[in-house]
C-alpha positions as CSV (number, residue, x, y, z in Angstrom):
1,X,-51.1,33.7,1.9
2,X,-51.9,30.5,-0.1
3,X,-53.6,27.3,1.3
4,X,-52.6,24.5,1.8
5,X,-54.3,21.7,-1.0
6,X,-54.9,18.1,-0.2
7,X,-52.8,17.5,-3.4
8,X,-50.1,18.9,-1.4
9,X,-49.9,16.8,0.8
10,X,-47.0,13.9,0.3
11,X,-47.8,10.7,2.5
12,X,-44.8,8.8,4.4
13,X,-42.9,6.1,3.3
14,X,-41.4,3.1,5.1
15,X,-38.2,3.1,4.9
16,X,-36.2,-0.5,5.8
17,X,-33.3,-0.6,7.5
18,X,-30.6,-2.3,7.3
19,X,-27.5,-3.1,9.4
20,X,-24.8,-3.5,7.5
21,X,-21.3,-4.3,9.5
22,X,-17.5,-3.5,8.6
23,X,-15.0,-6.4,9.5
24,X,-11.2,-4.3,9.5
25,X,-8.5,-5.8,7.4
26,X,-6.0,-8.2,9.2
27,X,-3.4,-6.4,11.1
28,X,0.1,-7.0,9.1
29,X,2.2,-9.3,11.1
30,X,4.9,-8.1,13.7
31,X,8.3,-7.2,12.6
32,X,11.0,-10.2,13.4
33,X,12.2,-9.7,16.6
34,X,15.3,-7.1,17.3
35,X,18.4,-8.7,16.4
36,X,21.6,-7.3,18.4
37,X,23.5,-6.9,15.5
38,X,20.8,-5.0,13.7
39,X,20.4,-3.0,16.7
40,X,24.1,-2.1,16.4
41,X,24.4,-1.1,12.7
42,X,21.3,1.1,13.5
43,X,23.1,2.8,16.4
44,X,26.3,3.3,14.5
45,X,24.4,4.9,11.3
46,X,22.6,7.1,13.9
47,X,26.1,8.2,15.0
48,X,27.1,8.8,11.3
49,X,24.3,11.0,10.8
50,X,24.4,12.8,14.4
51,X,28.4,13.4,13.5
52,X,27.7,15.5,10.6
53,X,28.5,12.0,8.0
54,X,25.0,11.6,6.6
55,X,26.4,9.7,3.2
56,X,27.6,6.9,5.4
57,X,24.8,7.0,7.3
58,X,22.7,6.8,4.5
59,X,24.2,3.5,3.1
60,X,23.9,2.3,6.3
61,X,20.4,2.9,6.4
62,X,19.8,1.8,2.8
63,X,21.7,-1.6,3.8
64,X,19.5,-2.1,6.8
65,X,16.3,-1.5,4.8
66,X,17.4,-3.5,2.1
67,X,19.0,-5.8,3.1
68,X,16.2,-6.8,6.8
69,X,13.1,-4.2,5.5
70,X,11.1,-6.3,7.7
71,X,13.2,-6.3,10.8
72,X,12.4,-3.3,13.5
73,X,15.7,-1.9,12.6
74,X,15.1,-2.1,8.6
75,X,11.9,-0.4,9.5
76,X,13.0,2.4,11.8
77,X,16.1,2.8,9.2
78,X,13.6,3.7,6.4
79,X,11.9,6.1,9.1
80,X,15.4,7.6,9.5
81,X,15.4,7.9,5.9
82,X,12.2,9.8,5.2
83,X,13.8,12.2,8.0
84,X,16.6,12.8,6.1
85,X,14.7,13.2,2.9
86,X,12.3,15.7,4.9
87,X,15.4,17.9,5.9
88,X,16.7,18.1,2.6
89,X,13.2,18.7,1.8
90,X,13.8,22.1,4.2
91,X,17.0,22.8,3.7
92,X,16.1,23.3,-0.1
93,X,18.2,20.1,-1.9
94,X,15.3,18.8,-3.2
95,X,17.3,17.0,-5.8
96,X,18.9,14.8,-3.1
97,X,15.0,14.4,-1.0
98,X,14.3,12.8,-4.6
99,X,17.0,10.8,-5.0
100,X,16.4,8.9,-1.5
101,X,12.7,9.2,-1.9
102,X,12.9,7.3,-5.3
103,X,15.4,4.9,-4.0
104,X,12.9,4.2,-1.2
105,X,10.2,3.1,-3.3
């Protein structure tokens, strides 16, 4: 068993500390209000897609995003479109999931 030496022995230092706080980024602004029209187009390329016509719904989507990206519709149309993308995604056709996904971006 070996002693312990006073050379050993390492002293404390101080240590400062200091406070350092994070401000978040700005929250984006709020998508434009819904539009009734918008709301309708949405609607009717929902029922395009829920009928077993996802190529029309598709354009529809695409035209909503497009054409009113920043409207709640343009924005839930793109969601509808990376749900799409995802089925094809499972259903194997990844050929089409790219085509939309690269059409998205």
């Amino acid at each position: 068993m070996s002693k312990i030496r006073e050379d050993d022995i390492v002293e404390e230092e101080e240590i400062d500390v200091v406070q350092v706080t994070i401000t978040p980024p700005p929250a984006p602004p709020p998508p434009e209000p819904r539009n009734p029209v918008l709301a309708r187009l949405l609607r009717m390329a929902d029922g395009y897609r829920r009928s077993g016509q996802p190529y029309q719904a598709i354009e529809m989507y695409f035209e909503l995003v497009d054409d009113h990206g920043e409207t709640q519709e343009g924005l839930q149309a793109r969601e509808h479109l990376m749900a799409v993308c995802e089925q094809y995604e499972r259903e194997g056709k990844m050929r089409q999931a790219r085509a939309l996904y690269e059409r998205l971006l």
